[in-house]
C-alpha positions in Angstrom: -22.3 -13.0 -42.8 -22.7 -16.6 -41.9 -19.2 -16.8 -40.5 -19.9 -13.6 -38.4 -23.6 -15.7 -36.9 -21.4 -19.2 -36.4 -18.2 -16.9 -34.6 -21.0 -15.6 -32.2 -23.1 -19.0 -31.6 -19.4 -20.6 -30.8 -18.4 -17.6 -28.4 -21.9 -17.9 -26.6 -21.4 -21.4 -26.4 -17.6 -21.5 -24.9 -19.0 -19.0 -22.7 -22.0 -20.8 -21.5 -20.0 -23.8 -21.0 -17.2 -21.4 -19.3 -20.5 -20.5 -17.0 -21.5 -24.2 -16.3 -18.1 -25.0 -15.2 -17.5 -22.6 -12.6 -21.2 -22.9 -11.1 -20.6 -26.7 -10.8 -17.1 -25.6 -9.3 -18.6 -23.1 -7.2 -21.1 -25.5 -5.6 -18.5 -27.9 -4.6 -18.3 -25.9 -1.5 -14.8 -25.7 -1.4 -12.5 -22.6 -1.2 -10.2 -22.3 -3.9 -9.7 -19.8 -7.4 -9.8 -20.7 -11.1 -8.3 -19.0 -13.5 -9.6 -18.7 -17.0 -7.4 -17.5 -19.7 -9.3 -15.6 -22.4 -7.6 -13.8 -25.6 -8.2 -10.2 -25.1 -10.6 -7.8 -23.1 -13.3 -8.0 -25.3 -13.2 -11.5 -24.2 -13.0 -10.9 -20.6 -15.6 -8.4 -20.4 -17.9 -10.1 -22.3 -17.6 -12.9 -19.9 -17.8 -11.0 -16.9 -21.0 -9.5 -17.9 -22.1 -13.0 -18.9 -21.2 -14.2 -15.6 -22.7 -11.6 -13.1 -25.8 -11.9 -14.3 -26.0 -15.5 -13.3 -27.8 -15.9 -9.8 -24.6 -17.7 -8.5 -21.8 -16.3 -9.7 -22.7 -12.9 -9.4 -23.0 -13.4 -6.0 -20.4 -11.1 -4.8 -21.2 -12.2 -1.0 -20.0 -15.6 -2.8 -18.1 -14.9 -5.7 -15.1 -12.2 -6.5 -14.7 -11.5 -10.1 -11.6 -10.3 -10.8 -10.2 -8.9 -14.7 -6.4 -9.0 -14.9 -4.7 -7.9 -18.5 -1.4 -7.8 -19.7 -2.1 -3.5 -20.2 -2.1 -3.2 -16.2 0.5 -2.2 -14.5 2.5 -5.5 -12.7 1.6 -4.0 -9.3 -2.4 -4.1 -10.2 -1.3 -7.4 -11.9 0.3 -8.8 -9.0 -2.6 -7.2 -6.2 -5.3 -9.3 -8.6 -3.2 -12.7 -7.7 -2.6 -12.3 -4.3 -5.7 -11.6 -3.1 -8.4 -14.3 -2.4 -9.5 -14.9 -5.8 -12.5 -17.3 -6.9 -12.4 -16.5 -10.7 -10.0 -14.3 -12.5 -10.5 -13.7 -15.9 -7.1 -12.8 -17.5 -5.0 -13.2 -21.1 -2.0 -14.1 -19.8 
């Protein structure tokens, strides 16, 4: 089970540095959106939750978290994108 520990440590730490990223983005000051691929929704909700527990980025007076997946509908799909997005976490 030592590859199961390792797979975990290396997902906490792509998301931690994920994290880092978009805090040092986010206190930049400028307006703007990232978007951050990720390879399934296991992935992107274990980011989100990651990510709105941190005193910044789960801000949502500061920050909108949005989830976009290839499984929505193209309209949800296409509302995610052209609304004013600061971090969209999607697969594609």
């Amino acid at each position: 089970h030592l590859y199961g520990s390792l797979k975990f440590i290396l997902e906490c730490l792509g998301f931690k540095l994920i994290e880092d990223l978009l805090c040092y983005i986010c206190k930049c000051g400028k307006e703007g959106g990232v978007l951050v691929f990720m390879t399934g929704w296991e992935d992107i909700n274990a980011l989100k939750d990651c990510l709105r527990v941190n005193p910044i980025l789960g801000n949502p007076n500061k920050v909108m978290l949005l989830t976009c997946h290839g499984s929505m509908t193209t309209s949800d799909q296409v509302k995610r994108l052209i609304t004013s997005v600061i971090y969209l976490l999607s697969t594609s």
